[in-house]
N, CA, C and O atoms as a CHARMM CRD file, in Angstrom:
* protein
*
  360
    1    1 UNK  N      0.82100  -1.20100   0.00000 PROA 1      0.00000
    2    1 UNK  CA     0.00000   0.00000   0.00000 PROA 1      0.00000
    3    1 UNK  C      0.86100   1.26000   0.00000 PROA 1      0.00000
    4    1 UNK  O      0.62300   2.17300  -0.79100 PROA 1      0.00000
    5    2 UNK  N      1.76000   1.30900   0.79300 PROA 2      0.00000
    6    2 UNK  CA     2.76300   2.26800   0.94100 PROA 2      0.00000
    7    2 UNK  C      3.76700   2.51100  -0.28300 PROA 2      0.00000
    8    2 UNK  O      4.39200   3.56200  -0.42800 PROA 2      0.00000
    9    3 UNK  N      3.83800   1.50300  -1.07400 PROA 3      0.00000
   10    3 UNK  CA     4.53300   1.57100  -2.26300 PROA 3      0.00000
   11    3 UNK  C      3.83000   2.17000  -3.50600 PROA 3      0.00000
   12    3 UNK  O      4.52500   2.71000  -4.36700 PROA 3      0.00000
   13    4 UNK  N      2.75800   2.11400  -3.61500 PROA 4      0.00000
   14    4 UNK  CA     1.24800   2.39600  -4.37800 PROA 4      0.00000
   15    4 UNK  C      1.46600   4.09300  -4.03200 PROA 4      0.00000
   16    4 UNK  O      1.61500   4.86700  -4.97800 PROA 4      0.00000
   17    5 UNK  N      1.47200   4.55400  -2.72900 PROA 5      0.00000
   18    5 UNK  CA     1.10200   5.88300  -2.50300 PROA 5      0.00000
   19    5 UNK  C      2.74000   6.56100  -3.20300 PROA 5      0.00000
   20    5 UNK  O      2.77900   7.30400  -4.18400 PROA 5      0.00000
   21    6 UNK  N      3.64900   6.20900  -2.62700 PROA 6      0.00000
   22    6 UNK  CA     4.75500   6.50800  -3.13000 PROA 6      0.00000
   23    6 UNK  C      4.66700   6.59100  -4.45300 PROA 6      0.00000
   24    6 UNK  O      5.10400   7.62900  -4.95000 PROA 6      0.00000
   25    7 UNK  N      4.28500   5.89900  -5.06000 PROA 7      0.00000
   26    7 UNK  CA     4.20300   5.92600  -6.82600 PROA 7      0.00000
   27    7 UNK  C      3.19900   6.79700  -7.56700 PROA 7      0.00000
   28    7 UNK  O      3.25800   7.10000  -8.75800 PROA 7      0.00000
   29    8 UNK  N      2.10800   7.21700  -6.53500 PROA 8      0.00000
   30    8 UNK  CA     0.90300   8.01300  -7.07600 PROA 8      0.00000
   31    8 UNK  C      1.57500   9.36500  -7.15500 PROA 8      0.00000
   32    8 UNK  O      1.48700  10.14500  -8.10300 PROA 8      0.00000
   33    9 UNK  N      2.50500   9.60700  -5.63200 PROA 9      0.00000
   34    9 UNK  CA     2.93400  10.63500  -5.34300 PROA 9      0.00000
   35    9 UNK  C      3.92300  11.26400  -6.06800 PROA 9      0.00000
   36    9 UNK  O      3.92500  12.39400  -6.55700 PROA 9      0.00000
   37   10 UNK  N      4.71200  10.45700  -6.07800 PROA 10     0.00000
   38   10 UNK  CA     5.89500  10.86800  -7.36200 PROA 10     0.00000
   39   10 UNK  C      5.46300  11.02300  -8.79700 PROA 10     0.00000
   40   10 UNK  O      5.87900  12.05200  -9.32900 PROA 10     0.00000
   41   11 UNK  N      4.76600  10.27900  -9.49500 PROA 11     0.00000
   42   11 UNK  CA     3.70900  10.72800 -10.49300 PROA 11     0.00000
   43   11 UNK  C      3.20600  12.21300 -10.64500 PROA 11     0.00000
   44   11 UNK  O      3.50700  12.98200 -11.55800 PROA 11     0.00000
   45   12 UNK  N      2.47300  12.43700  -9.69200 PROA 12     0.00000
   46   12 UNK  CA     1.70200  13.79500  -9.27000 PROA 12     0.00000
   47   12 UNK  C      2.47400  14.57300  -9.18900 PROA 12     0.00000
   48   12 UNK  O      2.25600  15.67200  -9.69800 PROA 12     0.00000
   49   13 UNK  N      3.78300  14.28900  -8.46000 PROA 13     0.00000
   50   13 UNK  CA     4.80400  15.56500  -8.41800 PROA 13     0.00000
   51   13 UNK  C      5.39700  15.82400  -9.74000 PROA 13     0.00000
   52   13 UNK  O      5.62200  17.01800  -9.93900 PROA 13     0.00000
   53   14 UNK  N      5.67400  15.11100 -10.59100 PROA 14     0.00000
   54   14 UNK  CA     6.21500  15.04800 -12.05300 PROA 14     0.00000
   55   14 UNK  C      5.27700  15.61700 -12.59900 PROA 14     0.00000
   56   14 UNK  O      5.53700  16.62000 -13.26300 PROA 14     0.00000
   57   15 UNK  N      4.17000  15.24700 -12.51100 PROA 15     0.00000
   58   15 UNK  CA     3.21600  16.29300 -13.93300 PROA 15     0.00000
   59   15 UNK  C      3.09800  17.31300 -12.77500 PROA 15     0.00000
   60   15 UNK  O      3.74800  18.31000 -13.08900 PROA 15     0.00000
   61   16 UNK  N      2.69100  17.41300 -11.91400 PROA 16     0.00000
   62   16 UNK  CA     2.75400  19.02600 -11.60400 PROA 16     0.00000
   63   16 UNK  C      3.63600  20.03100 -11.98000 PROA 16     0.00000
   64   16 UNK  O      3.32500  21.16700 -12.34000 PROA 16     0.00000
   65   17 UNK  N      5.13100  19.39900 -11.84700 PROA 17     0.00000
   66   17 UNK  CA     6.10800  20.25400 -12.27400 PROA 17     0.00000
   67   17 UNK  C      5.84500  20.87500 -13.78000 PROA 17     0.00000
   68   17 UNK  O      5.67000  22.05800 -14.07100 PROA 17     0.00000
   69   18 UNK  N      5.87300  19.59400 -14.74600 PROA 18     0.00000
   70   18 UNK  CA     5.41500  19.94900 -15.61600 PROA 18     0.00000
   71   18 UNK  C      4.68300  20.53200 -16.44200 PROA 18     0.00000
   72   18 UNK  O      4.87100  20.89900 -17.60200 PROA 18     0.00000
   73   19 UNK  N      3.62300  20.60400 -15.58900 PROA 19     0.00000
   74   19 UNK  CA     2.50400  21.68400 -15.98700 PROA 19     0.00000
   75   19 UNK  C      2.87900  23.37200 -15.55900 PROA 19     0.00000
   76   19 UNK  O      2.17200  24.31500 -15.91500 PROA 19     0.00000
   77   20 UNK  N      3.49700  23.44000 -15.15000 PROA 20     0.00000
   78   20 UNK  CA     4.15100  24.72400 -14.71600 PROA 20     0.00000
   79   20 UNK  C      5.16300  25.30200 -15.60900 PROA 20     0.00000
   80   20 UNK  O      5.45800  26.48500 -15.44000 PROA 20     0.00000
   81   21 UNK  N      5.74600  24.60900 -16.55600 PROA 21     0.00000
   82   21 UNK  CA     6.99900  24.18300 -17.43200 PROA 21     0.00000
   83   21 UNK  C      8.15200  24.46400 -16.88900 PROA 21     0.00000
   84   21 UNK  O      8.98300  25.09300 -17.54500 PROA 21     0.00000
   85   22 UNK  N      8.44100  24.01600 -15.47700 PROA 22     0.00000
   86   22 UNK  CA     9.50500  24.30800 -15.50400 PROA 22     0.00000
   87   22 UNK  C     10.81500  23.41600 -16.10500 PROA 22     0.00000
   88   22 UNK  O     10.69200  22.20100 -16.25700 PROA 22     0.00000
   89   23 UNK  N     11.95700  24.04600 -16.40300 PROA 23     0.00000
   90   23 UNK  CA    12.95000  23.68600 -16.49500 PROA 23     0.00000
   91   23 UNK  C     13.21700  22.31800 -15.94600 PROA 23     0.00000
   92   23 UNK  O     13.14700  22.04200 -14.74800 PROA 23     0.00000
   93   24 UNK  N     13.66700  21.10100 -17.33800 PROA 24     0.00000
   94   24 UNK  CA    14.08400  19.77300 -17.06800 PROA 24     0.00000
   95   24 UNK  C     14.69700  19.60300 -16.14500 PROA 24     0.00000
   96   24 UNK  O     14.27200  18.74400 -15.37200 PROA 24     0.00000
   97   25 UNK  N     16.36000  20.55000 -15.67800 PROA 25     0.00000
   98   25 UNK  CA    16.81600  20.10700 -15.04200 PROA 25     0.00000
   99   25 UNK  C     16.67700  20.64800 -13.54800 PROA 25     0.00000
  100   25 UNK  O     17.26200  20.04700 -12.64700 PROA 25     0.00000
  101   26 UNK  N     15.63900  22.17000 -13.18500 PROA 26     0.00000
  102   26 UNK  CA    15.27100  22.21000 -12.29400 PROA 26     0.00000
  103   26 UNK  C     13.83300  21.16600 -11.71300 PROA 26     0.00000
  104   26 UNK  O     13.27300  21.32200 -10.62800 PROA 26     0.00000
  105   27 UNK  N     13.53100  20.29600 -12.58500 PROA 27     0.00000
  106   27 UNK  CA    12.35300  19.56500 -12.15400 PROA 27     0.00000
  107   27 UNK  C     13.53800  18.13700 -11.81600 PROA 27     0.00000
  108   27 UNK  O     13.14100  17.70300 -10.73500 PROA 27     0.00000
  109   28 UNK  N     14.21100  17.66200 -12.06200 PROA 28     0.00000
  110   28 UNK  CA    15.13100  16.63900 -11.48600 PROA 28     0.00000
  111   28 UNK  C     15.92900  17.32300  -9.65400 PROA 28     0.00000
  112   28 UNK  O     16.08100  16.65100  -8.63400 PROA 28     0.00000
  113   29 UNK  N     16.13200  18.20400  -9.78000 PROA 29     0.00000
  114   29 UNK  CA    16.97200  18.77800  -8.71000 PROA 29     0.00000
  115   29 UNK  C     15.91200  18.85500  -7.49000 PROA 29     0.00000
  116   29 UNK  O     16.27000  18.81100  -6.31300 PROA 29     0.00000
  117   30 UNK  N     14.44600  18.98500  -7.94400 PROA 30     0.00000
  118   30 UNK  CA    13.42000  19.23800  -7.17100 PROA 30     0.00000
  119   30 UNK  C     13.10400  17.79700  -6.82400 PROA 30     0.00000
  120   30 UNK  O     13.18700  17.55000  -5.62100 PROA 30     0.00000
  121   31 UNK  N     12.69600  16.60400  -7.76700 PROA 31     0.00000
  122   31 UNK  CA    13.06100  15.33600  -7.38800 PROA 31     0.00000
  123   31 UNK  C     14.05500  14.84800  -6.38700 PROA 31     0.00000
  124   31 UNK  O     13.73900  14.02700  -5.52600 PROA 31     0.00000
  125   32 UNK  N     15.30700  15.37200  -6.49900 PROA 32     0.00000
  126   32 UNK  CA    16.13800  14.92300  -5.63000 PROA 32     0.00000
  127   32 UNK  C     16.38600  15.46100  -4.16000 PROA 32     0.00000
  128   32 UNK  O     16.86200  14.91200  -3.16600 PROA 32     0.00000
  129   33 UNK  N     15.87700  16.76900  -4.38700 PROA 33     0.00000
  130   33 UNK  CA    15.22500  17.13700  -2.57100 PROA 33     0.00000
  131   33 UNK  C     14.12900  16.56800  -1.88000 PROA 33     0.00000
  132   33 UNK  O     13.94200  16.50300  -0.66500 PROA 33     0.00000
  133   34 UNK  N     13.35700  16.12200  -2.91900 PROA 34     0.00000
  134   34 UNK  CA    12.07600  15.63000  -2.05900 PROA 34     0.00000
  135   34 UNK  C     12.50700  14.29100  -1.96800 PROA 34     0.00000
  136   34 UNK  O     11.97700  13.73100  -1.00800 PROA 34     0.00000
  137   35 UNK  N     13.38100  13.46500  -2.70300 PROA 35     0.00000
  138   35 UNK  CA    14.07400  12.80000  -2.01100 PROA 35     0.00000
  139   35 UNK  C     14.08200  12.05200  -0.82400 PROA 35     0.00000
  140   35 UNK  O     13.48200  11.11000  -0.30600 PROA 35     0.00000
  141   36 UNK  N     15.16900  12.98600  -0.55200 PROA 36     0.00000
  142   36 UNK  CA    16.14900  13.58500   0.51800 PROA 36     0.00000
  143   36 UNK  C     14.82800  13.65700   1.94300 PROA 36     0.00000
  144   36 UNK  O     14.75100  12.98800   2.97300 PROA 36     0.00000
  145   37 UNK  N     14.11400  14.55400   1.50800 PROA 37     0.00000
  146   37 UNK  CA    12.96700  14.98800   2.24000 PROA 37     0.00000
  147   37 UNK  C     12.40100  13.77100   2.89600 PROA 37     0.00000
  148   37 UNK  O     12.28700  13.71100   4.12000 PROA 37     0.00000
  149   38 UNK  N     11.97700  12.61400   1.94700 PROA 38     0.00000
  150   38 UNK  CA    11.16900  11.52600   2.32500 PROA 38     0.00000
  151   38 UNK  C     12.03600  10.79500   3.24700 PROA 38     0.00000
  152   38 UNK  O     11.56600  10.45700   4.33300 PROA 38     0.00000
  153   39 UNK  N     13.50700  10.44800   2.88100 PROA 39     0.00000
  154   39 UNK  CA    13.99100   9.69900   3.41300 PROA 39     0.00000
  155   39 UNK  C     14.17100  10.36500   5.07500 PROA 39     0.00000
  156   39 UNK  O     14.21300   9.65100   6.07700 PROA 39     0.00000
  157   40 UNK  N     14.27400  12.04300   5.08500 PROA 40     0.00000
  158   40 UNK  CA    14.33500  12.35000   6.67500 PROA 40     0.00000
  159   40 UNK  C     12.84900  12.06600   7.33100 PROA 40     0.00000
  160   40 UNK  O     12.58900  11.93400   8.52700 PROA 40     0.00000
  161   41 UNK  N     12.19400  12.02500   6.51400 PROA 41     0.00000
  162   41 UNK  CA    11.25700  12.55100   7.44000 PROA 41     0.00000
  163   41 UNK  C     10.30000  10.61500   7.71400 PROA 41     0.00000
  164   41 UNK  O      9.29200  10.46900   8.40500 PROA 41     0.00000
  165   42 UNK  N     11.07200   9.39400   6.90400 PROA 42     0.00000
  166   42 UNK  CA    10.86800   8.14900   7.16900 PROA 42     0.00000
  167   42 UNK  C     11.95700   7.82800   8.60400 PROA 42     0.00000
  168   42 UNK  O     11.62200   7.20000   9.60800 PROA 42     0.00000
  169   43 UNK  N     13.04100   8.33200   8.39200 PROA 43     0.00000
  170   43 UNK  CA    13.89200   7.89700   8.97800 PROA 43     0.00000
  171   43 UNK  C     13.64600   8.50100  10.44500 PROA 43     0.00000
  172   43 UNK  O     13.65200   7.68000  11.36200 PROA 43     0.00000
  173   44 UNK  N     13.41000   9.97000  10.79100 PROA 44     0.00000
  174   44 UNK  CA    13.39900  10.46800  11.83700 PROA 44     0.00000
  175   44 UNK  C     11.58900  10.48200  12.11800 PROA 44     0.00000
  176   44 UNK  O     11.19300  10.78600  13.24300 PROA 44     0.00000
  177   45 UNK  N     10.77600  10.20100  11.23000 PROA 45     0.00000
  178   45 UNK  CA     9.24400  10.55600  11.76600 PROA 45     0.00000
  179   45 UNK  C      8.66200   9.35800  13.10400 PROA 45     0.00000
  180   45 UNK  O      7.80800   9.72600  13.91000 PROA 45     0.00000
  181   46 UNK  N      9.08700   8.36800  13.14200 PROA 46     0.00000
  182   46 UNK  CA     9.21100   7.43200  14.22200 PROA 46     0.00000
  183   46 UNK  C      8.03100   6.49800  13.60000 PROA 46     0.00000
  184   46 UNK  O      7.32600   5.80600  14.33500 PROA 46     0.00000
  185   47 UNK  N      7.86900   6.53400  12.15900 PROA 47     0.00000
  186   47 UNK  CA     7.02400   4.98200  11.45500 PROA 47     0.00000
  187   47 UNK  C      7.65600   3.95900  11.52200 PROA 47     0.00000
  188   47 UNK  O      8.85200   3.67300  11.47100 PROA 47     0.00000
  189   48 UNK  N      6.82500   3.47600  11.63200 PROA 48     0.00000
  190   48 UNK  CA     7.67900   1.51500  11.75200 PROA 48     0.00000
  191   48 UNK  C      7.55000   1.37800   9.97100 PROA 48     0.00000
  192   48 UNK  O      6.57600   1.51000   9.22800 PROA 48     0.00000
  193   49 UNK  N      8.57700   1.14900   9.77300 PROA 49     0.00000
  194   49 UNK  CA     8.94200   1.48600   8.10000 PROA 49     0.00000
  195   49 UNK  C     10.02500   0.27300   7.63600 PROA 49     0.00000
  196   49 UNK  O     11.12900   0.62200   8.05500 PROA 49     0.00000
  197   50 UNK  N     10.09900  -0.68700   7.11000 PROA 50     0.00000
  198   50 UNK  CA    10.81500  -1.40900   6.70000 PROA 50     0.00000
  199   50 UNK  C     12.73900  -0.64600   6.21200 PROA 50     0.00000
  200   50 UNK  O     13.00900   0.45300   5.72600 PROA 50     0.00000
  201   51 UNK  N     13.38500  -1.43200   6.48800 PROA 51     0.00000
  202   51 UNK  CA    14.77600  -0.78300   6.27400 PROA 51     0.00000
  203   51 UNK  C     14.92900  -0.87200   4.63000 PROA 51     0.00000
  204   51 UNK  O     15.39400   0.05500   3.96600 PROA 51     0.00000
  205   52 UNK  N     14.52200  -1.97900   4.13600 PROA 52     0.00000
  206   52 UNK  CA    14.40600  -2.30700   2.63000 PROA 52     0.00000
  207   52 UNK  C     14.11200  -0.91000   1.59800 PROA 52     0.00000
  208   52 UNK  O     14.66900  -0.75700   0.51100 PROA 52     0.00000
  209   53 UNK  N     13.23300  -0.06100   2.13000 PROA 53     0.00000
  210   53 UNK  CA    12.51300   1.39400   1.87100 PROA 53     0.00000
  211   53 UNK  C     13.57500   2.33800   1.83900 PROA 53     0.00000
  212   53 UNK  O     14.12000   2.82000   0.84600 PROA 53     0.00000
  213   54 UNK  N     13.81700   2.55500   3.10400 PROA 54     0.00000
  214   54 UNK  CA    14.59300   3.43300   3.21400 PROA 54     0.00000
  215   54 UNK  C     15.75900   3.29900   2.75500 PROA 54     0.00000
  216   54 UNK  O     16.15800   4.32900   2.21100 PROA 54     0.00000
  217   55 UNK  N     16.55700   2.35700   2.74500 PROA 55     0.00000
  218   55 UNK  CA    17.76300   1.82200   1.61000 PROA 55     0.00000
  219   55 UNK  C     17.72900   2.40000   0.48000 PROA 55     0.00000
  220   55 UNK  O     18.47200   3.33100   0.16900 PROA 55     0.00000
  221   56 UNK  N     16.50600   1.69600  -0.53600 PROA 56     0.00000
  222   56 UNK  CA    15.67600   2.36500  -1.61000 PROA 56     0.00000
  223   56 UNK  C     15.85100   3.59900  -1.70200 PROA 56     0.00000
  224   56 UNK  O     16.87700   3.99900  -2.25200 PROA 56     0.00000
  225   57 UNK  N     15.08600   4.33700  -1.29000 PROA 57     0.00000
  226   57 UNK  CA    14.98100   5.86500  -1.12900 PROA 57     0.00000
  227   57 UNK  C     16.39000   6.95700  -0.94400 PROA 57     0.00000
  228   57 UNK  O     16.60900   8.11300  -1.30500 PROA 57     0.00000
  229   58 UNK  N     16.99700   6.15800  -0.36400 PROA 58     0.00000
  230   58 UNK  CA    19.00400   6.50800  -0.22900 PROA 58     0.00000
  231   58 UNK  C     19.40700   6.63500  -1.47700 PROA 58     0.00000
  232   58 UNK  O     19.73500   7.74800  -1.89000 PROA 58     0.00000
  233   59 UNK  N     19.46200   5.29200  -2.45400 PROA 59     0.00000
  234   59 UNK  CA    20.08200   4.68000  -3.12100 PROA 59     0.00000
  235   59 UNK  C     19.64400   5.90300  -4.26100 PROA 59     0.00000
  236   59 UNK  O     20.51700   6.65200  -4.70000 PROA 59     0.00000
  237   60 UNK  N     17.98300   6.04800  -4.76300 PROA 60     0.00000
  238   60 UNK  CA    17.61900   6.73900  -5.36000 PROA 60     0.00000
  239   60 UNK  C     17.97900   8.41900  -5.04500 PROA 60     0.00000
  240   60 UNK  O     18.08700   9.42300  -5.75000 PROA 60     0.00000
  241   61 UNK  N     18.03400   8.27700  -4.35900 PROA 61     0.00000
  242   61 UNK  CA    18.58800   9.89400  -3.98300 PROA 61     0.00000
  243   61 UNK  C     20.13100   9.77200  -4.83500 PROA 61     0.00000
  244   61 UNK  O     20.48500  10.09000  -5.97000 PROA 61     0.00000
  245   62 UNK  N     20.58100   9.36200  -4.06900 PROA 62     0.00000
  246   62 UNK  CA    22.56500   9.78200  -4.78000 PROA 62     0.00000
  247   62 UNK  C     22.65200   9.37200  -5.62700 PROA 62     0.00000
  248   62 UNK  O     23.72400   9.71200  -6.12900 PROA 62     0.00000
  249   63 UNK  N     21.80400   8.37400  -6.57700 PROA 63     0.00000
  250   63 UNK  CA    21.80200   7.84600  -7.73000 PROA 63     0.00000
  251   63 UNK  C     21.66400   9.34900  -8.45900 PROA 63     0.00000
  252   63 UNK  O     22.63200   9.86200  -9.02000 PROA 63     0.00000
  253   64 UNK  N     20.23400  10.05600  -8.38100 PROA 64     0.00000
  254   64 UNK  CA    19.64500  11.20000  -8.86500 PROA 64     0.00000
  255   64 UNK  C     20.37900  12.33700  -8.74400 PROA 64     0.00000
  256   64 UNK  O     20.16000  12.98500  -9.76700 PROA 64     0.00000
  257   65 UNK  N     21.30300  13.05800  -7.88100 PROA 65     0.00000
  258   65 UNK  CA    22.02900  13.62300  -7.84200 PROA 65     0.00000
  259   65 UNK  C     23.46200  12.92000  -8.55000 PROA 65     0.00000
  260   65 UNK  O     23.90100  13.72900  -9.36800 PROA 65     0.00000
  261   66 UNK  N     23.89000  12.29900  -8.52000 PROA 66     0.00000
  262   66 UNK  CA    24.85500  12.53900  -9.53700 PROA 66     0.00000
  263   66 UNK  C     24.25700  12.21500 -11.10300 PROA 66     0.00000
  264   66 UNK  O     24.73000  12.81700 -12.06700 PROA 66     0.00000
  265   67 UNK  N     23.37600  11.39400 -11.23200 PROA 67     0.00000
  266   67 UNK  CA    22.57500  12.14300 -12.91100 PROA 67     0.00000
  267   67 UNK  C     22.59500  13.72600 -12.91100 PROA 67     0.00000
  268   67 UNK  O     23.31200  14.25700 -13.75900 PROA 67     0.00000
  269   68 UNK  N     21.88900  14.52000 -12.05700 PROA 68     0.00000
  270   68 UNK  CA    22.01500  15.41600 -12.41500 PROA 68     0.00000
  271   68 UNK  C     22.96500  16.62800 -12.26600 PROA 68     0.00000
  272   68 UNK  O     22.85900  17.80200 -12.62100 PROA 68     0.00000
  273   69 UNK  N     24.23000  15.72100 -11.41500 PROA 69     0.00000
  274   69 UNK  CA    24.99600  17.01800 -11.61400 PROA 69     0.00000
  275   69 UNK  C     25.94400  15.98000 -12.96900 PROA 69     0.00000
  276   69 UNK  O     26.90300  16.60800 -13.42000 PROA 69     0.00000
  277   70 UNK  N     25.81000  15.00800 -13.39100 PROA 70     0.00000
  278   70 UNK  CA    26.21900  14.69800 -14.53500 PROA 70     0.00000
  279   70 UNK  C     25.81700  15.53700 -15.75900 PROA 70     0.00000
  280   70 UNK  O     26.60800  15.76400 -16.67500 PROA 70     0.00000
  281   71 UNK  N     24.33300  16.06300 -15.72800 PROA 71     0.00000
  282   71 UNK  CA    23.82400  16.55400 -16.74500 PROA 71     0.00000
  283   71 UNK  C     24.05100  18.39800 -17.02800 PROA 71     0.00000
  284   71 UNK  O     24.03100  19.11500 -18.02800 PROA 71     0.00000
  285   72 UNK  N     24.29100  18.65000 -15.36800 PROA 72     0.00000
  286   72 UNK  CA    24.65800  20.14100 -15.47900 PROA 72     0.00000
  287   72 UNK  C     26.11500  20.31300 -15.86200 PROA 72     0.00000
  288   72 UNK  O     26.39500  21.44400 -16.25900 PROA 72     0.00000
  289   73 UNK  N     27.32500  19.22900 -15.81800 PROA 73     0.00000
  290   73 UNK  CA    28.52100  19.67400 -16.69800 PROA 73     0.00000
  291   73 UNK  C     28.20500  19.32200 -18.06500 PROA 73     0.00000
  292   73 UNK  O     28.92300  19.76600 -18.96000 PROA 73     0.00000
  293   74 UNK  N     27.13700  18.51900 -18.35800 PROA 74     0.00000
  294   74 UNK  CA    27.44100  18.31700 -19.83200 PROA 74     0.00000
  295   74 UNK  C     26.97200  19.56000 -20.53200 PROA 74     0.00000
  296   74 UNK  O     27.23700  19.78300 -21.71300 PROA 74     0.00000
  297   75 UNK  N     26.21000  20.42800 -19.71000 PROA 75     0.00000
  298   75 UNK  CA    25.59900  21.54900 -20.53600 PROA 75     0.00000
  299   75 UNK  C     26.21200  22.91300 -19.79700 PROA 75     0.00000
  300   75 UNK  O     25.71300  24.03700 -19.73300 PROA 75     0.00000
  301   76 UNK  N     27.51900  22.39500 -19.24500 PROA 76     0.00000
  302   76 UNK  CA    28.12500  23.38200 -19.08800 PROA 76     0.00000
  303   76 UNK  C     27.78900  24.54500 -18.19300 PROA 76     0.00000
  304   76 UNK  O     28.09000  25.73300 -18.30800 PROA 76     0.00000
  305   77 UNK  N     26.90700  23.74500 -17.03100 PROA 77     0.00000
  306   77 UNK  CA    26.67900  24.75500 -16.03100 PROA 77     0.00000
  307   77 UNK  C     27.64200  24.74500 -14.68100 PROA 77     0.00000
  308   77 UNK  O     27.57200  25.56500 -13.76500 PROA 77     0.00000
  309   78 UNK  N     28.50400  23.69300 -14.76400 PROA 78     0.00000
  310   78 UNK  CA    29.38900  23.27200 -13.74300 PROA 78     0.00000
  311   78 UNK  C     30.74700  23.96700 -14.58300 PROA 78     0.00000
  312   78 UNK  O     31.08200  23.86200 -15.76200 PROA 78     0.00000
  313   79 UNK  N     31.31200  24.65600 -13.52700 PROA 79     0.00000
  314   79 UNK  CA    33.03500  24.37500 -14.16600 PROA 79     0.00000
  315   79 UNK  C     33.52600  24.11500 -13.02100 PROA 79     0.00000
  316   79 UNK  O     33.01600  24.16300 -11.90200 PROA 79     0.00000
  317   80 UNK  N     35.06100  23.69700 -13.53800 PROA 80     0.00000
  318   80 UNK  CA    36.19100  23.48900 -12.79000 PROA 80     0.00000
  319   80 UNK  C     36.92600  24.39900 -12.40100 PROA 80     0.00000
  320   80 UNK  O     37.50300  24.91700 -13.35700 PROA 80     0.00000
  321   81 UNK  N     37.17200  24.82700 -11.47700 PROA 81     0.00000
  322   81 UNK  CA    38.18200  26.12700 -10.95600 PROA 81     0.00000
  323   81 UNK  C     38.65900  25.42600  -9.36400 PROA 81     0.00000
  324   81 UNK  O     37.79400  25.23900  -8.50800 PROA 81     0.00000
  325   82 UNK  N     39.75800  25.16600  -9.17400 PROA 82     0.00000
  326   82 UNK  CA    40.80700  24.93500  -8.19600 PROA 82     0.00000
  327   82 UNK  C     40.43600  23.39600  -7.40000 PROA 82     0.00000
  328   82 UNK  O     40.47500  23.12200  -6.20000 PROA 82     0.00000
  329   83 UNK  N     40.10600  22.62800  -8.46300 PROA 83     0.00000
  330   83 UNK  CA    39.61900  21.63700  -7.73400 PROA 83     0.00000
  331   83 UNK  C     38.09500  21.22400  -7.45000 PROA 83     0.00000
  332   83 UNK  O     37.58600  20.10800  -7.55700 PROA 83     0.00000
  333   84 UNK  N     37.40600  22.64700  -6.99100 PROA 84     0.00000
  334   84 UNK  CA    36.11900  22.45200  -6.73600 PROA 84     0.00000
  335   84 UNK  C     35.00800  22.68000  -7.78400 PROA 84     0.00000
  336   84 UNK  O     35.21700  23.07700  -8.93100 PROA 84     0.00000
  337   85 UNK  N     33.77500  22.37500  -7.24500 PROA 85     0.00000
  338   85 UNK  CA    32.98700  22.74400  -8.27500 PROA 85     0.00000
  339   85 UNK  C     32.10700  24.00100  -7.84900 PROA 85     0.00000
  340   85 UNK  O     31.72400  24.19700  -6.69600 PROA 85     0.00000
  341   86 UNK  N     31.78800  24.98400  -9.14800 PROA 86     0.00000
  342   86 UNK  CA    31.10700  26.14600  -9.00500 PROA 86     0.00000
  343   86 UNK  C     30.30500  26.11600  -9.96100 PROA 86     0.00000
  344   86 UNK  O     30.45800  25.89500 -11.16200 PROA 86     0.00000
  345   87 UNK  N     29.35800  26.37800  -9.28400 PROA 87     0.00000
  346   87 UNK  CA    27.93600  26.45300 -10.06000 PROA 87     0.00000
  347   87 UNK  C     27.95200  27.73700 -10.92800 PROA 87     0.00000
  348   87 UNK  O     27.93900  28.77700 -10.26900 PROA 87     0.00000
  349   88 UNK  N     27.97400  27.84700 -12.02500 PROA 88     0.00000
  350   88 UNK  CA    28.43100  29.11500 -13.32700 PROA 88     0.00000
  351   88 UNK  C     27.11100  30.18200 -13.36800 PROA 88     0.00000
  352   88 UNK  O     26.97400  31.38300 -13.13300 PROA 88     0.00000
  353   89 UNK  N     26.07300  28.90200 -13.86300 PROA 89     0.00000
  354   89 UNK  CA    24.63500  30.03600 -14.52800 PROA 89     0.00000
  355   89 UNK  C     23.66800  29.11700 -13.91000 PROA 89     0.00000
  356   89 UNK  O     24.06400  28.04000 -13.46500 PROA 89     0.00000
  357   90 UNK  N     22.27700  29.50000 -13.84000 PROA 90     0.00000
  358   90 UNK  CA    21.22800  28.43800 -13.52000 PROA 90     0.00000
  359   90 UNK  C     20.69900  28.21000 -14.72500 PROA 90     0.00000
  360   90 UNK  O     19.79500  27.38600 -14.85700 PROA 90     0.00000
């Protein structure tokens, strides 16, 4: 059941974005906070929640962040300067 809502939800959040038009790669970056989001708020909300989930939800997170900071050097919004990375333009 909990997997069902998760899937309705993430759905819903995708065309919402979309209907707004925002920007591909600000609608991935927004994915990957809410994330982030689910996994704090599974991990610290005190649900009895399977570990299998939350693993999941990890995995998909840092998976999603490095897609998308893969996708912001390919279009050249990342450069290289002294090692680190700096975010150029949005």
């Amino acid at each position: 059941m909990m997997w069902i809502m998760f899937i309705i939800m993430f759905s819903l959040m995708i065309f919402s974005l979309s209907m707004i038009w925002m920007d591909f790669m600000k609608i991935l970056i927004t994915i990957e906070f809410t994330f982030l989001i689910i996994v704090l708020i599974l991990m610290f909300g005190g649900m009895m929640i399977s570990d299998s989930l939350i693993i999941f939800l990890m995995v998909m997170g840092a998976s999603e962040s490095v897609f998308t900071l893969t996708l912001l050097m390919l279009q050249n919004k990342y450069k290289y300067s002294n090692i680190s990375l700096k975010f150029s333009t949005w």
